[in-house]
N, C-alpha and C positions, 0 to 999 in steps of 0.2 A: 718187439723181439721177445723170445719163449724163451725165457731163464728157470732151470729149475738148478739151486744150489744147496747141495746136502753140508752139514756141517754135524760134529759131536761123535766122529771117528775116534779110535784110537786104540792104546794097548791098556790091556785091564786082564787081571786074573783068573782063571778058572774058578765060576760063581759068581761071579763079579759083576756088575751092572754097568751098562752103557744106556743113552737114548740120544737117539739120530733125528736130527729135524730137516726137512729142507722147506725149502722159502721158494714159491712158486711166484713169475710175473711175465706179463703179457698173454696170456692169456683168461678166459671164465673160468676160477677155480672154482667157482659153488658147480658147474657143470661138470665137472670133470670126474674121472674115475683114479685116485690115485693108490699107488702101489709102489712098494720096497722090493727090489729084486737084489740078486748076490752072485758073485763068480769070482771064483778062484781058477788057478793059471792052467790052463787045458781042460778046463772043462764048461759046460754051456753054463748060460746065466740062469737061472734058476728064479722063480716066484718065491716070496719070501709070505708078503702078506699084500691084502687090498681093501681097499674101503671105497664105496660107493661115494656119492657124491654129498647126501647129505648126513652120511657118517652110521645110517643105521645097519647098513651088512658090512659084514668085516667076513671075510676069507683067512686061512693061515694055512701054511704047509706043516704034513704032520708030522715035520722035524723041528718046528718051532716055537708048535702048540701048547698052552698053558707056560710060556715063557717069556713071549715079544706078546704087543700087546700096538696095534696102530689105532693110530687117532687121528683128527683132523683140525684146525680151527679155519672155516670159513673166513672170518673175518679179518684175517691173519693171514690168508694165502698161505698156509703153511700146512705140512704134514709129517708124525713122528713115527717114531717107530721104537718104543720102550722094549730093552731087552733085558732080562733078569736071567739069572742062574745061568749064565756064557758058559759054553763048551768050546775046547781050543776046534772041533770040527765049525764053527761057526765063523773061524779066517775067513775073512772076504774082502772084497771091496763091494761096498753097498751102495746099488743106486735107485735114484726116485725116479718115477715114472707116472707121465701121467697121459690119461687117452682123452681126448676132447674132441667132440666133432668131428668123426670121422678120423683123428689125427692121433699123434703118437710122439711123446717130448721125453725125453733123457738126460740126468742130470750128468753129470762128470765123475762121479762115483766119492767115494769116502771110506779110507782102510778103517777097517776092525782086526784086529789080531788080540784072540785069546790064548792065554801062556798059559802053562800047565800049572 
């Protein structure tokens, strides 16, 4: 069974630093392509950032860029997503995503709210 659990949400200050991990199982994580996407309430979910499988291309949106910062650990099934210098535009619920063979896994999301 294909569990992807984000954890390390929460409310933090404008400038203020969060980092999100989720913990990926049942599935090949060293195959996989994972990715942090985001959606706030009416609008579509949006690409946040991505990393390849074995961690050397990294992707970011260029509302994100030189701020979040995604990583991986293979061995660890897991994948983060460090975010520095938070803008309250950056409210979401964050979810982990990962595409494997063919296939497409979604975690259950995890709020972010940056206050002024």
């Amino acid at each position: 069974q294909v569990q992807l659990v984000e954890s390390g949400g929460g409310l933090v200050q404008s400038g203020g630093s969060l980092r999100l991990s989720c913990a990926a199982s049942g599935f090949t994580f060293s195959a996989s392509i994972m990715s942090w996407y985001r959606q706030v309430p009416g609008k579509e979910r949006e690409l946040v950032a991505s990393i390849s499988n074995g961690g050397a291309i990294r992707n970011y949106a260029d509302s994100v860029k030189d701020r979040f910062t995604i990583s991986r650990d293979n061995a660890e099934n897991t994948v983060y997503l460090e975010m520095n210098s938070l803008k309250p535009e950056d409210t979401a619920v964050y979810f982990c995503n990962a595409r494997v063979w063919l296939k497409t896994y979604w975690g259950r999301g995890t709020q972010v709210t940056v206050s002024v």
